[in-house]
C-alpha positions as CSV (number, residue, x, y, z in Angstrom):
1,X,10.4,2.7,23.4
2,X,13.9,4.3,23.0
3,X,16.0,4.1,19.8
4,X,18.0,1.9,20.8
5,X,15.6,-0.5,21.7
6,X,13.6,0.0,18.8
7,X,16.5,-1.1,16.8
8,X,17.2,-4.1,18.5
9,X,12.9,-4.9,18.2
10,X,13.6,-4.5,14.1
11,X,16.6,-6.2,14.0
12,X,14.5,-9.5,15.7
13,X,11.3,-8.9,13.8
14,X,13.6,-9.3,10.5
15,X,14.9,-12.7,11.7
16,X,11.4,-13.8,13.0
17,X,10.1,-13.2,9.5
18,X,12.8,-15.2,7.9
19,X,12.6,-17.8,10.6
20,X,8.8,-18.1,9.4
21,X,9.4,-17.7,6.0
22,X,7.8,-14.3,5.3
23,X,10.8,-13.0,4.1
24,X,14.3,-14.9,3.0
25,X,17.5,-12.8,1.9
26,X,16.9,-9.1,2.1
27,X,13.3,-9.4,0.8
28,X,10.7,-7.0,2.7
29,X,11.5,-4.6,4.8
30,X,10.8,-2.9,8.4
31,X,10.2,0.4,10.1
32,X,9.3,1.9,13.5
33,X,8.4,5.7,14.2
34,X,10.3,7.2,16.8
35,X,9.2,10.8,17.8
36,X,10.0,12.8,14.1
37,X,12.3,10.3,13.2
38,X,11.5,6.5,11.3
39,X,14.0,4.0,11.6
40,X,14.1,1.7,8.5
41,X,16.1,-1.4,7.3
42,X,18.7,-0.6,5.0
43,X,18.9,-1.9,1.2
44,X,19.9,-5.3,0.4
45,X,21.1,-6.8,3.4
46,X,19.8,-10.1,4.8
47,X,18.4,-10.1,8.0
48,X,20.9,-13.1,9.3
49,X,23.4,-10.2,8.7
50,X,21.5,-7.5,10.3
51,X,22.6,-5.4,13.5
52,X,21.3,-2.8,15.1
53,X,24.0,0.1,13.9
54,X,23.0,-0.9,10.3
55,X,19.6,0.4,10.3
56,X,19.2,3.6,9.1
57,X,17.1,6.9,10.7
58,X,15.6,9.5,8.5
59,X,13.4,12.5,9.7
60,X,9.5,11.8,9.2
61,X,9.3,15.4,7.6
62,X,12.4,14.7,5.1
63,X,12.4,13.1,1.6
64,X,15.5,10.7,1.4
65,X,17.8,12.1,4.1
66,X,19.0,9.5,6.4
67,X,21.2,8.9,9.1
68,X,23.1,5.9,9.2
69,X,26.5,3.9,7.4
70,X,23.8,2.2,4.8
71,X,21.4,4.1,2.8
72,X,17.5,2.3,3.7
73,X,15.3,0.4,1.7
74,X,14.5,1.6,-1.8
75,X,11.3,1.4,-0.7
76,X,11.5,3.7,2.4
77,X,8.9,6.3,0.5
78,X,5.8,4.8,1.3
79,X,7.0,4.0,5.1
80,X,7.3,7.8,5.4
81,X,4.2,8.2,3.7
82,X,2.1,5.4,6.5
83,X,3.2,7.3,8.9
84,X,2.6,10.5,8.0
85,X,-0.8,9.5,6.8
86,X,-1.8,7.3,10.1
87,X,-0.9,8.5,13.4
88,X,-2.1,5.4,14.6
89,X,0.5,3.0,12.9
90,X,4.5,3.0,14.9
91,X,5.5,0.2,13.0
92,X,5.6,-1.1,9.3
93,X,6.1,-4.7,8.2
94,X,6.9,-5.2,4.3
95,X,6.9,-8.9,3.3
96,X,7.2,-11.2,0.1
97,X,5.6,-14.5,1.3
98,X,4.1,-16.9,-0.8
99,X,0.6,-17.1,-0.2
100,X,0.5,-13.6,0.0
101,X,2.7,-12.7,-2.5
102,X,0.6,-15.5,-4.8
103,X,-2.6,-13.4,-4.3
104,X,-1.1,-10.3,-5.5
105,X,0.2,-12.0,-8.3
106,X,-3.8,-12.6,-9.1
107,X,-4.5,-8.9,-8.1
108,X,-7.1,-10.0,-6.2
109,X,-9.0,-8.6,-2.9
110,X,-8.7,-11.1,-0.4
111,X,-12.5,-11.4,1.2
112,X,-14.2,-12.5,4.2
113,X,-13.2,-16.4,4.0
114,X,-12.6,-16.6,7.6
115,X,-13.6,-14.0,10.2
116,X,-9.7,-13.5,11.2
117,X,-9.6,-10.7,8.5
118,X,-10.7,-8.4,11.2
119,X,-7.8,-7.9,12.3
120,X,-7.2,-5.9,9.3
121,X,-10.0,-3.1,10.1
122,X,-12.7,-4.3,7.5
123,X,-14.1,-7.1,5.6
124,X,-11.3,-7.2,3.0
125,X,-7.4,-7.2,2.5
126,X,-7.3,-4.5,-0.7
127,X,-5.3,-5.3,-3.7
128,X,-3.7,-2.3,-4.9
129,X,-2.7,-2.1,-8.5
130,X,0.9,-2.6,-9.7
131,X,3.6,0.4,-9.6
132,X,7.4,0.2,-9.3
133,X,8.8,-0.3,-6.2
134,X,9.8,2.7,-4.6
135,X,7.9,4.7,-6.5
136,X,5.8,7.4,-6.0
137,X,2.8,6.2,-7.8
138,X,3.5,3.0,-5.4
139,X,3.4,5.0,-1.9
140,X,0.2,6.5,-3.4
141,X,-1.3,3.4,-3.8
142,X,-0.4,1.8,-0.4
143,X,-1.9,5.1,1.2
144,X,-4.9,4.9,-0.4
145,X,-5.3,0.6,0.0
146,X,-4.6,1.0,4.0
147,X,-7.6,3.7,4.5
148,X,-9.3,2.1,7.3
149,X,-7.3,-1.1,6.8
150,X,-3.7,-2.7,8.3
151,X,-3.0,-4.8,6.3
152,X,-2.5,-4.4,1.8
153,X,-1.6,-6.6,-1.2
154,X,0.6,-4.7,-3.4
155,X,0.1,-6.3,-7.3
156,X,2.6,-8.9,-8.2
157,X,4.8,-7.2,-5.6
158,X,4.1,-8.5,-1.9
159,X,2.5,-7.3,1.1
160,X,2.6,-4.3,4.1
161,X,1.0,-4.8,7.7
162,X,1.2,-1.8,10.2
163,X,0.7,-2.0,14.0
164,X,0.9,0.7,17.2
165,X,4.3,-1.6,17.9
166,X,6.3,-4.1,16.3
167,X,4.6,-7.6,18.1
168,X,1.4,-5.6,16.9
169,X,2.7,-5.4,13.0
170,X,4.4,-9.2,13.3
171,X,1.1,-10.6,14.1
172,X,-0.8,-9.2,11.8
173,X,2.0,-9.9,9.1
174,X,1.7,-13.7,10.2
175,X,-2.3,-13.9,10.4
176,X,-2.4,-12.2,7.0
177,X,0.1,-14.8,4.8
178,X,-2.2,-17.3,7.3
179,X,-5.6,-15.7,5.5
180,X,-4.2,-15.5,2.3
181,X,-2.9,-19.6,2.5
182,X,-6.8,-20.7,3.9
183,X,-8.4,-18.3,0.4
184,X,-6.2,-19.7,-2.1
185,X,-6.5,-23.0,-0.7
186,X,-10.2,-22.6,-0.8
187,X,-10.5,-21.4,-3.8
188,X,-8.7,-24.1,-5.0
189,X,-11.6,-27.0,-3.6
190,X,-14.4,-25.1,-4.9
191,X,-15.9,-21.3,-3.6
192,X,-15.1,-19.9,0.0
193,X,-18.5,-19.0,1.6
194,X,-17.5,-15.1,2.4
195,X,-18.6,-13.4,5.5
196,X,-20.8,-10.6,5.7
197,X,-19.7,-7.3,5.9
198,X,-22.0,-7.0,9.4
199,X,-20.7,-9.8,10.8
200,X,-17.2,-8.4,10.2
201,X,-17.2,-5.3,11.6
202,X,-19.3,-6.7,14.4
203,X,-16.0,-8.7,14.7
204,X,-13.9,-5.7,14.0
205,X,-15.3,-4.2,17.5
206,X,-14.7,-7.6,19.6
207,X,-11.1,-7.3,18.1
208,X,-10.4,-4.0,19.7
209,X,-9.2,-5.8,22.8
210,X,-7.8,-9.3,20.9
211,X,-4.1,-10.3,19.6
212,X,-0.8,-10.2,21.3
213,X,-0.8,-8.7,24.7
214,X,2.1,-5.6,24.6
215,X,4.0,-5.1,27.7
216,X,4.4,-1.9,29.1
217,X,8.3,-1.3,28.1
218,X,6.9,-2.1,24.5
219,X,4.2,0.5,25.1
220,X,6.4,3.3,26.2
């Protein structure tokens, strides 16, 4: 994908996650690798005001330096840090939706209540412990929750997905607020029978091949 692209696949990931209210305002926040270079939302504005030109590019080797007429997120450390940690991940999804968002609050795991948590690499969605945002401490913890996992709660904060491509991260950001509504709710009408770890990652494996097809422009 070129840069220019790329933009323009951020810019309508942003509005598709206010449009499915994963996001509202300038909550959350989205990133794509491009070559040595991330490009990342900028701070505090909402994605109904978004464009393209807006969103700014900072090197994957540098610490803060960006390019761009709007500094990015505050929270554009631990994007850097995904990506320089997983090779695998291209894009970033950072959202504050409510059922999500309600689990963190808990600081709870979220389990195997339904076997669509493989498409998060494992048999849980970690909860990682609370840090400010834009921290540090926070990127450290995100690191550390998405080992072998793409998808993490951040305490009383929100949640991240990852993906090879943007579809890839959107899905995953809308089956994870869908997992987190069908454990709360669960938990609410007595206890969620959880999965077995086998029967996960025997799930894990048939998911290899499963989600949204990518075409081959998105591939590129």
């Amino acid at each position: 994908m070129n840069e220019r692209d790329a933009r323009a696949a951020i810019v309508d990931a942003a509005r598709e996650m206010e449009r499915l209210g994963l996001n509202h305002g300038s909550a959350g926040n989205l990133s794509l690798r491009i070559g040595e270079a991330v490009l990342v939302t900028p701070s505090g504005v909402p994605s109904r005001e978004l464009s393209p030109g807006l969103i700014a590019r900072m090197p994957l080797a540098g610490e803060g330096v960006f390019e761009g007429p709007l500094p990015p997120s505050s929270e554009w450390r631990f994007h850097l840090d995904i990506y320089r940690a997983r090779p695998d991940v291209n894009a970033i999804a950072h959202m504050h939706s409510p059922y999500a968002t309600t689990i963190a609050t808990l600081r709870r795991d979220i389990p195997a209540v339904h076997y669509m948590i493989a498409a998060f690499g494992g048999p849980t969605v970690r909860c990682v412990g609370y840090a400010p945002y834009g921290t540090a401490e926070l990127s450290r913890l995100v690191v550390a929750g998405l080992a072998d996992r793409d998808g993490v709660l951040l305490a009383n904060h929100g949640a991240i997905v990852t993906g090879a491509t943007m579809r890839r991260a959107l899905w995953r950001a809308v089956e994870l607020e869908a997992l987190a509504q069908v454990f709360y709710l669960g938990a609410l009408a007595g206890e969620p029978v959880v999965l077995s770890d086998d029967e996960i990652m025997r799930t894990v494996e048939r998911f290899k091949n499963y989600g949204t097809r990518e075409s081959s422009k998105e591939l590129s």
